[in-house]
C-alpha positions in Angstrom: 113.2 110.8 89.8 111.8 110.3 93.5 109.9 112.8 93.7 108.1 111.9 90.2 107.6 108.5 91.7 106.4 110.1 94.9 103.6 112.4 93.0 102.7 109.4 90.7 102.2 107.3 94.1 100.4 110.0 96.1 97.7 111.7 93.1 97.9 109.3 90.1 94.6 106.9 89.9 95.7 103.8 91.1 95.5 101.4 87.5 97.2 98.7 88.7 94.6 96.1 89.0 93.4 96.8 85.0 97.4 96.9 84.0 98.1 93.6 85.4 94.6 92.0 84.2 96.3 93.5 80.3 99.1 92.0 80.8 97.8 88.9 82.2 95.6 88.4 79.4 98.0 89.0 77.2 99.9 86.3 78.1 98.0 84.0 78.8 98.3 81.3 75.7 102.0 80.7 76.6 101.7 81.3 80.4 102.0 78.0 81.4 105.4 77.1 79.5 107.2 80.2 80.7 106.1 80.1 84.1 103.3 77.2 85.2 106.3 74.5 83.7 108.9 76.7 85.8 107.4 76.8 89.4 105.6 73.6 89.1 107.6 72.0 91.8 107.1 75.1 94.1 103.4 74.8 93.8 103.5 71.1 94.5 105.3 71.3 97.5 102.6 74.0 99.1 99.4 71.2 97.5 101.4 68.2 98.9 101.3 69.5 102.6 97.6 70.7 102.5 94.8 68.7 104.1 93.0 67.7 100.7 89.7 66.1 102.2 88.1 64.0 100.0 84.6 65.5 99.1 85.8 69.4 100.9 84.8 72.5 99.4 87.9 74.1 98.3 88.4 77.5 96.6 91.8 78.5 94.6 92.4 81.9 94.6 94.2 83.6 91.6 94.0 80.4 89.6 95.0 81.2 86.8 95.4 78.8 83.7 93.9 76.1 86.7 96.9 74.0 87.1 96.7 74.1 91.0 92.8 74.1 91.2 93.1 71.0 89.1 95.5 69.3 91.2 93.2 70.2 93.5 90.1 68.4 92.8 91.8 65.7 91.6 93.4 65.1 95.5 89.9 66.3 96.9 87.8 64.0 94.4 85.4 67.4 94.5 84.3 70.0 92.1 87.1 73.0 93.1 86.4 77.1 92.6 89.1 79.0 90.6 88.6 82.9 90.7 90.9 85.1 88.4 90.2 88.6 87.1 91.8 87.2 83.9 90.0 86.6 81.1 92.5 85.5 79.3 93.8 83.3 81.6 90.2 81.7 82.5 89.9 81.0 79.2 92.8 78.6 78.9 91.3 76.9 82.2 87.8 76.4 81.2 89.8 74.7 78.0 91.8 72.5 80.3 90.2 71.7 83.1 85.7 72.5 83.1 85.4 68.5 83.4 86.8 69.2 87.4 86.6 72.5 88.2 84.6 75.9 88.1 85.9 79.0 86.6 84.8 82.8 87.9 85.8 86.0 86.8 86.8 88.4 89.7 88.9 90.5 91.7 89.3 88.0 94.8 88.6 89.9 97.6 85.1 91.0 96.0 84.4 86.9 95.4 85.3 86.0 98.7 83.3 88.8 100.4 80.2 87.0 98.4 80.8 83.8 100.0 78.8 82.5 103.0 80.9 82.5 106.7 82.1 78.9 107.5 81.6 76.9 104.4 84.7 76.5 103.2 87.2 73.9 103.9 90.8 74.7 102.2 91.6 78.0 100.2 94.3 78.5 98.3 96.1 81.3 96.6 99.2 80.8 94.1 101.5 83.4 92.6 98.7 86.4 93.0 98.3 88.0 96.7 100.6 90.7 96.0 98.7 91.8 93.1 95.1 92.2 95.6 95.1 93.3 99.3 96.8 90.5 101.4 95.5 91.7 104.7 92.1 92.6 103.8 91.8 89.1 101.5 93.2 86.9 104.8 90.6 88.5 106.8 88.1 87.2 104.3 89.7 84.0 104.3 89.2 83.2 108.1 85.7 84.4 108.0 84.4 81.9 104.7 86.6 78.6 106.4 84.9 76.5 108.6 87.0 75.4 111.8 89.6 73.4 111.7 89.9 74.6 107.4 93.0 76.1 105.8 94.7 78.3 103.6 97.9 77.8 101.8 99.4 80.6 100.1 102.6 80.8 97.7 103.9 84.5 96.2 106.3 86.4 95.0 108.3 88.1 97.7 109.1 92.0 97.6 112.6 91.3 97.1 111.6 89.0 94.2 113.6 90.5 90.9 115.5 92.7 93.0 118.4 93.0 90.5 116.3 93.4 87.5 113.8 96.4 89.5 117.2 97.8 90.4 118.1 97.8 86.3 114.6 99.4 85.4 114.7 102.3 88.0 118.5 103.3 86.5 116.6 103.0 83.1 114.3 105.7 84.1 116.3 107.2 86.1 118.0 108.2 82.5 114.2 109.2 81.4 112.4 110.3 83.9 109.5 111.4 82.0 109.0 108.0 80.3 107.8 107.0 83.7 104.1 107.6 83.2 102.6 104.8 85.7 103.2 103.1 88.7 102.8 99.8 89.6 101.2 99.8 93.6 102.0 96.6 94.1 101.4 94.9 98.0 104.1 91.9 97.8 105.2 90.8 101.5 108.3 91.2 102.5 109.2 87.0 103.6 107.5 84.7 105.3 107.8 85.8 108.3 105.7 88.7 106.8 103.1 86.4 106.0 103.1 85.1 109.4 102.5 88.3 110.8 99.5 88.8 108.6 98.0 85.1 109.4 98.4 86.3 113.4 96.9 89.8 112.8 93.8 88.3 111.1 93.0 85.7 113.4 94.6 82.3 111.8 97.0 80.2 113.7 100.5 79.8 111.6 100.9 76.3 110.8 104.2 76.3 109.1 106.2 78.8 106.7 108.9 78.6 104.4 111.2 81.0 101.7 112.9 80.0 98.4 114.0 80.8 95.2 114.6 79.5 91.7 116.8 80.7 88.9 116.9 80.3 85.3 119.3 82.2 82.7 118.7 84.1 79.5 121.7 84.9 77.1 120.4 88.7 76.9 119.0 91.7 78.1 116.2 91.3 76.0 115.4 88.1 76.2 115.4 88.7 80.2 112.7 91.3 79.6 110.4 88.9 77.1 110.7 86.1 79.9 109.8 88.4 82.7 106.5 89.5 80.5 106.2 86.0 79.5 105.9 84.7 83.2 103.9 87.4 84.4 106.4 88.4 87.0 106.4 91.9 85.5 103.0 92.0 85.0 101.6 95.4 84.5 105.6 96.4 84.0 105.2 97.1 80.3 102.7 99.8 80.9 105.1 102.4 83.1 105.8 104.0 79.8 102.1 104.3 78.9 101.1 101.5 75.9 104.4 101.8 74.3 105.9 98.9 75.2 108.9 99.3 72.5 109.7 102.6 73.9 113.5 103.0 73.8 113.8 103.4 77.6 113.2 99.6 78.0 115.5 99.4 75.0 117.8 101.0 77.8 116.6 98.8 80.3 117.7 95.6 78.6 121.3 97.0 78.1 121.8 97.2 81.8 120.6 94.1 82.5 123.2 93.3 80.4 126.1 95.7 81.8 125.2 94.4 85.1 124.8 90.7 84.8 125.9 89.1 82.3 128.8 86.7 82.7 130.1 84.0 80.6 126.9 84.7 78.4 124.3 84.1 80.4 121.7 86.3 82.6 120.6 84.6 85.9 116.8 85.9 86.8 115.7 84.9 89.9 112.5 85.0 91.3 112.5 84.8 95.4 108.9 83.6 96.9 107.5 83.3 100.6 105.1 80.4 101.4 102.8 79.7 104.2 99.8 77.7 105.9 97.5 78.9 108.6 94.4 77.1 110.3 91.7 78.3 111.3 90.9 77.3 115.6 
């Protein structure tokens, strides 16, 4: 089994951008009940202690459905930029929210590599560095703000799901040639991680923070519908190619199960790093 994963690391095309955009898009009509209504507070918290100038130029990275790049405007009484590579998702945004904000359709770091150096006062990037190049998008970040401008960013952490990863790598452990692709996934460790990252790329660390949040499922495969339905596993239905029924995640739910479940219920929890940075 490791050294499948190992040759699918090292010589299979790297598909995880256009796995996750599937699954995202997928998704994307009951994404904000499963996991927009979940985390709201946790995004909240990150807007609340952001410097929302009235009339800034503000960009939200990996917005989504648009919830935060609407909360956004609103506090900056300013048209805000949302970027996703979503269609899917963009499409529920533009529904919601076009009276306030702008939609675009992109892989971040190619958007922000477009922008002009020093015209930008706050970005913002919710639930979706992990999925691009954090180091290589923070870099980009410094160079488009304008002194004294910030970034606020909210993520999964690695260790986010641990349990449950642990369940599906036993499950293919069993099936070793289900495992088709791999998921190259860049989520930081914590926020200390983060705050590495903000000091290698130039942006003074303003303050950090790590949490989690749990919710419970009364089975297996109900766990594994809920982690689709969030996007937390996004791109995770693909490992076994497009066959997303496959008995090995059939498998997969029945050691969830085996491992977890007490008194009828399965805790999922999702661990996450924050962070804001300034640029001096």
């Amino acid at each position: 089994m490791v050294l499948r994963i190992a040759r699918l690391f090292l010589f299979s095309p790297d598909q995880t951008g256009n796995w996750v955009e599937k699954s995202y898009d997928r998704i994307s009509s009951t994404y904000d009940r499963a996991w927009t209504d979940h985390m709201r507070d946790r995004s909240e918290e990150l807007i609340n202690q952001l410097p929302l100038i009235k009339g800034g130029k503000a960009l939200d990275l990996t917005c989504g459905t648009g919830y935060v790049t609407n909360c956004i405007a609103e506090k900056m009484q300013s048209r805000v930029i949302g970027v996703d590579r979503s269609e899917g998702m963009l499409r529920q945004a533009q529904a919601q929210y076009s009276s306030s904000c702008d939609f675009v359709k992109s892989d971040i770091l190619p958007y922000l590599q477009t922008v002009p150096a020093n015209t930008i006062d706050l970005v913002t990037c919710c639930w979706g560095l992990g999925y691009s190049r954090p180091l290589a998008v923070l870099r980009q970040i410094r160079r488009v703000l304008k002194k004294g401008g910030q970034v606020g960013i909210i993520d999964n952490s690695l260790f986010s799901l641990a349990g449950v990863l642990y369940c599906s790598f036993l499950a293919f452990m069993e099936n070793p040639d289900k495992l088709l692709h791999l998921m190259k996934f860049r989520f930081l460790m914590g926020s200390r991680h983060l705050q590495l990252w903000f000091h290698l790329t130039g942006l003074h660390p303003l303050c950090r923070w790590d949490g989690r949040k749990t919710y419970t499922v009364p089975s297996g495969q109900q766990a594994i519908e809920r982690l689709r339905a969030t996007g937390a596993a996004a791109g995770f239905e693909f490992a076994a190619g497009n066959q997303s029924d496959d008995p090995v995640f059939h498998r997969f739910a029945e050691i969830i199960e085996q491992k977890y479940l007490k008194d009828g219920r399965i805790p999922i929890t999702h661990r996450y790093l924050a962070g804001i940075a300034k640029k001096c």
